[in-house]
C-alpha positions in Angstrom: -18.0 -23.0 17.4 -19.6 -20.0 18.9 -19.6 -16.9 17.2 -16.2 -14.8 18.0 -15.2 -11.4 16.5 -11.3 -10.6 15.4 -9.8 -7.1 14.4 -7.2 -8.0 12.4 -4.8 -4.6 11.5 -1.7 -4.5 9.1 -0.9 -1.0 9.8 2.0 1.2 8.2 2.9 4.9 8.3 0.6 6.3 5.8 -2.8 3.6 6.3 -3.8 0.8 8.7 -6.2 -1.5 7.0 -8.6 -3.0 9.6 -10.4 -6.4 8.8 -13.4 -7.0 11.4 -14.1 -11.3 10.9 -16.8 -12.8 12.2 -15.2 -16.4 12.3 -18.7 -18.0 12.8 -20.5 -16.7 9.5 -16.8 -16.7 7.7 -17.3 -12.7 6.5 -15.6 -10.2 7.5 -15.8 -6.1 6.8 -13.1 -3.8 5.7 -12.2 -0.2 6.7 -9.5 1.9 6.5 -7.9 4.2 8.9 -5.1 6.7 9.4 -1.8 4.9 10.0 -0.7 4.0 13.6 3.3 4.7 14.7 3.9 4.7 18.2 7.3 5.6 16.7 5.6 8.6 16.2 2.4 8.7 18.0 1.4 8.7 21.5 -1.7 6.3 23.2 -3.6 9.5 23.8 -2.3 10.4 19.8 -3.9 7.4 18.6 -6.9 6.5 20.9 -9.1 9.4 18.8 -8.0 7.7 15.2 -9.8 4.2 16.5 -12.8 6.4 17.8 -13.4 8.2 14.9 -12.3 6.1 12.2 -12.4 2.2 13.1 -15.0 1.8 16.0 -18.3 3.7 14.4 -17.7 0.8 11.7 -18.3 -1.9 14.7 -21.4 -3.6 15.5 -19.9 -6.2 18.0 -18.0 -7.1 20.7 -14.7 -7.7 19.7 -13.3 -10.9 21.7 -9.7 -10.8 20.0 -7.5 -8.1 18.6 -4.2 -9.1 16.2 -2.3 -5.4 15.4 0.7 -5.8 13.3 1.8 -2.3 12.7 5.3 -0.6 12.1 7.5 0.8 15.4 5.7 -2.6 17.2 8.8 -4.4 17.0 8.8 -5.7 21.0 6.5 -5.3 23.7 7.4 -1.5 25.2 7.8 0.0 21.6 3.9 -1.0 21.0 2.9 -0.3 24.3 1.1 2.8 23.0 -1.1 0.8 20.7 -1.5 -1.8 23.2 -2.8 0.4 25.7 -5.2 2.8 22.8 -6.5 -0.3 21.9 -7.3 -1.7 25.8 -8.7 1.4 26.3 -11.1 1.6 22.8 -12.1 -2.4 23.2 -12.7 -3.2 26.8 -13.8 -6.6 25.6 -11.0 -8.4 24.0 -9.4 -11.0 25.6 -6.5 -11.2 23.2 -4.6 -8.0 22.3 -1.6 -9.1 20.3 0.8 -6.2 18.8 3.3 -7.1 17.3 5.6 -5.8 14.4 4.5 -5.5 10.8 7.1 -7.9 9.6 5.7 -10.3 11.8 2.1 -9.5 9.4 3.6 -9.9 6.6 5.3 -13.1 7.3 2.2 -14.6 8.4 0.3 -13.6 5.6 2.9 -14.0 3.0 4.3 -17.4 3.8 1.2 -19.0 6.5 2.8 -21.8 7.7 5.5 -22.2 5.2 8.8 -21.1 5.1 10.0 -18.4 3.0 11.6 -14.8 2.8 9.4 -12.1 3.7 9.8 -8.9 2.6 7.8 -5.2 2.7 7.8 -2.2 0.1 5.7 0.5 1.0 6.3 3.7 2.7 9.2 2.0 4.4 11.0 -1.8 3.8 11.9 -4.5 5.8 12.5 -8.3 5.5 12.5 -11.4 7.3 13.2 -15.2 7.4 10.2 -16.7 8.5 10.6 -20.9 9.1 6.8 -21.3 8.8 6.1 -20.8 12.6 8.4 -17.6 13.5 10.7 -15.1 12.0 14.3 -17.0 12.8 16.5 -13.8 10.9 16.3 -10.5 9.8 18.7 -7.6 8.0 17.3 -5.2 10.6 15.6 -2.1 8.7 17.3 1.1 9.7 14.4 3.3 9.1 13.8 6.1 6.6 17.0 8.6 7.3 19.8 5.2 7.5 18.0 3.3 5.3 14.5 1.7 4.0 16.5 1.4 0.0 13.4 0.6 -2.3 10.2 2.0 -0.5 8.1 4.6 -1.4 9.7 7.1 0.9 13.1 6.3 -0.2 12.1 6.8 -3.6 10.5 10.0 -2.9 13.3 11.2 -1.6 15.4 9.8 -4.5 13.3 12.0 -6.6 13.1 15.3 -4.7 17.3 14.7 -4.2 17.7 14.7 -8.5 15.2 17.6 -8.7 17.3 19.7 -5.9 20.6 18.7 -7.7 19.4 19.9 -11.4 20.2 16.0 -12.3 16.6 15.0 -14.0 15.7 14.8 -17.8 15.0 18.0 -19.3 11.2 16.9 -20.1 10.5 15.1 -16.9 12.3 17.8 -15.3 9.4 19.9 -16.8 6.6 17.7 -15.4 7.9 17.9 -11.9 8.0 21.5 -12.3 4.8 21.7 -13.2 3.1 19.4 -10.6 5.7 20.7 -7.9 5.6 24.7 -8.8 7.1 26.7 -6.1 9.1 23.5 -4.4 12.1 24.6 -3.7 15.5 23.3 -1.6 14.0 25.3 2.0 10.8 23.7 1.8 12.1 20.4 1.0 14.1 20.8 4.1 11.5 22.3 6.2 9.8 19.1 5.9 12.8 16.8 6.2 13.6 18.1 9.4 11.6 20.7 10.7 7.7 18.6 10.3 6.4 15.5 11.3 6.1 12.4 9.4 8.7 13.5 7.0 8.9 9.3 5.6 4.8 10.0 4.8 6.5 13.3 2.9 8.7 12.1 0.7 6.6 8.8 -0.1 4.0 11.0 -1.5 6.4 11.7 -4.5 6.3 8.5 -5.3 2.9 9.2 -7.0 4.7 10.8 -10.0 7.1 8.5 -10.2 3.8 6.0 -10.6 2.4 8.4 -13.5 6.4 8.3 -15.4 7.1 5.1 -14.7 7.8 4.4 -18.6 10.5 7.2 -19.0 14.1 5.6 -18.5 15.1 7.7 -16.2 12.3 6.1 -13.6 12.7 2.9 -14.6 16.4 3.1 -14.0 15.6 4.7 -10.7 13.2 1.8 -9.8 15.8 -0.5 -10.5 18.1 0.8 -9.1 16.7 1.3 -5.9 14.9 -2.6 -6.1 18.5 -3.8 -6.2 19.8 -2.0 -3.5 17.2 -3.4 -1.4 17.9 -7.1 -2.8 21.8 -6.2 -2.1 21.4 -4.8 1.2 18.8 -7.2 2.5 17.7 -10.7 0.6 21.5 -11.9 0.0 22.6 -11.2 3.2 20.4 -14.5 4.2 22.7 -17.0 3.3 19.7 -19.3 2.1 18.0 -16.6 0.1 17.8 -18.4 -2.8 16.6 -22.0 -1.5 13.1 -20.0 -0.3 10.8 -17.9 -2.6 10.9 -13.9 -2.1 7.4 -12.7 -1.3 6.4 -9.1 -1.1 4.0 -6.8 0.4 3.1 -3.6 -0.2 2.4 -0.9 -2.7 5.4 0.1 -4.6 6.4 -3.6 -4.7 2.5 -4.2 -5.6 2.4 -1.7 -8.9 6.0 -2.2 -10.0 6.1 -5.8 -9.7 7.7 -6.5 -13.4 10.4 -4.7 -12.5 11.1 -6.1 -9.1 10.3 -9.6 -10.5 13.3 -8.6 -13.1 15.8 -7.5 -10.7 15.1 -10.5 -8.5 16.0 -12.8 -10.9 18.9 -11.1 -12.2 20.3 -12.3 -9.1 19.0 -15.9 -8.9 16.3 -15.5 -6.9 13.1 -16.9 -6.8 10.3 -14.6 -6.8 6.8 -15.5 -4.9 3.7 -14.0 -3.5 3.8 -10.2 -4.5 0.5 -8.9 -2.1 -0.6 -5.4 -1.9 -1.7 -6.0 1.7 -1.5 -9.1 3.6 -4.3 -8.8 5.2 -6.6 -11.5 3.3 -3.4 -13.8 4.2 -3.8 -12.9 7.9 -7.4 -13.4 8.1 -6.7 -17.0 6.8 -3.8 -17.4 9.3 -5.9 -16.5 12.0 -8.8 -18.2 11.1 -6.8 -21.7 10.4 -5.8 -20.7 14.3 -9.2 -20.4 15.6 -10.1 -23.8 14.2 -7.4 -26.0 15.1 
């Protein structure tokens, strides 16, 4: 097989990691960039992030492109990225975008089916029957829903903290990591500033450094089974498949998501922090079939 090039991207809110494969020597090269939203972003918006962050790390022509991002859910909500990414890589002659639960599915489950499900800055789940997603408990986004991400936890948080309903001595910390925050500044960036999701997700960090106190872990599970309520049971052959997970707050609190899942008799599989390395495998398993 001749030496071919893939970008691979599983891109959220906050990040987009980048994988560039060379299929031929069976390597490939990581970067990082911004994330990419055309929820939120515009082609012009995101054509400067792939020049100045993901491009200057290329050596090659890229022959095929495979973006799984959030807001890509059909072909006009991605058209953004399609056309940012037309424009930055005139030589691909695949540009796939497609949604990030469609990523996560393929490098979650490959060709097996399963339950596929994201925590990061947002959540969302899927069905997947080994060759496409066949269901899904639509995600309503951060302000309707998106129970058990980082931004929802965030803004779990911030909510107590506003509402005088934290533990005197973590009500101390807060304080003291958070001095000045108050209820019009909370608000100013809820609905006043962009990104408001990347906002409240970014409290999740101290709920990282407290996650032994009760109260967190209460929160955690709290939030982990409103997610399983809300989402996983409402497939009605949830617990015939394993759950798999991708994603950093399912990544780094894994024991207690593994806990709550099977409190409610599920089976628990692949917890990923990225699924990525999946994707590369998918896509490489693609190339040589």
């Amino acid at each position: 097989m001749s030496s071919k090039h893939i970008l691979i991207a599983d891109s959220g809110s906050t990040k987009t990691d980048w994988a560039i494969v060379n299929t031929e020597a069976g390597n490939y090269q990581s970067v990082q960039s911004a994330g990419i939203n055309p929820f939120y972003q515009t082609a012009g918006e995101i054509i400067p992030v792939l020049q100045s962050q993901v491009i200057p790390a290329i050596d090659d022509d890229i022959l095929e492109i495979h973006f799984y991002g959030a807001g890509c859910a059909d072909e006009k909500s991605g058209m953004p990225v399609t056309d940012a990414l037309k424009h930055c890589f005139p030589s691909a002659n695949v540009v796939e975008v497609a949604s990030d639960m469609l990523g996560a599915a393929r490098g979650l489950c490959g060709h097996e089916p399963g339950l596929a499900c994201i925590l990061g800055t947002g959540a969302n789940n899927a069905f997947f029957d080994g060759n496409r997603i066949t269901h899904s408990i639509g995600s309503l986004g951060f302000w309707l829903g998106d129970e058990g991400s980082g931004s929802y936890l965030g803004k779990t948080l911030v909510v107590h903290y506003l509402q005088n309903e934290l533990p005197e001595d973590l009500h101390d910390s807060f304080v003291k990591q958070y001095p000045g925050l108050d209820r019009l500044t909370v608000l100013d960036h809820a609905y006043k500033k962009p990104y408001p999701n990347r906002y409240f997700a970014s409290y999740s960090r101290f709920i990282a450094e407290n996650r032994t106190h009760e109260f967190i872990q209460t929160l955690l599970g709290n939030a982990f089974g409103l997610f399983v309520k809300k989402y996983i049971l409402k497939h009605s052959n949830a617990a015939q498949y394993p759950v798999h997970f991708t994603g950093s707050i399912a990544y780094y609190y894994q024991d207690i998501l593994r806990s709550v899942l099977e409190s409610n008799g599920l089976r628990s599989g692949r917890i990923l922090k990225s699924p990525l390395e999946g994707l590369i495998g998918y896509h490489r398993a693609d190339l040589k079939a």
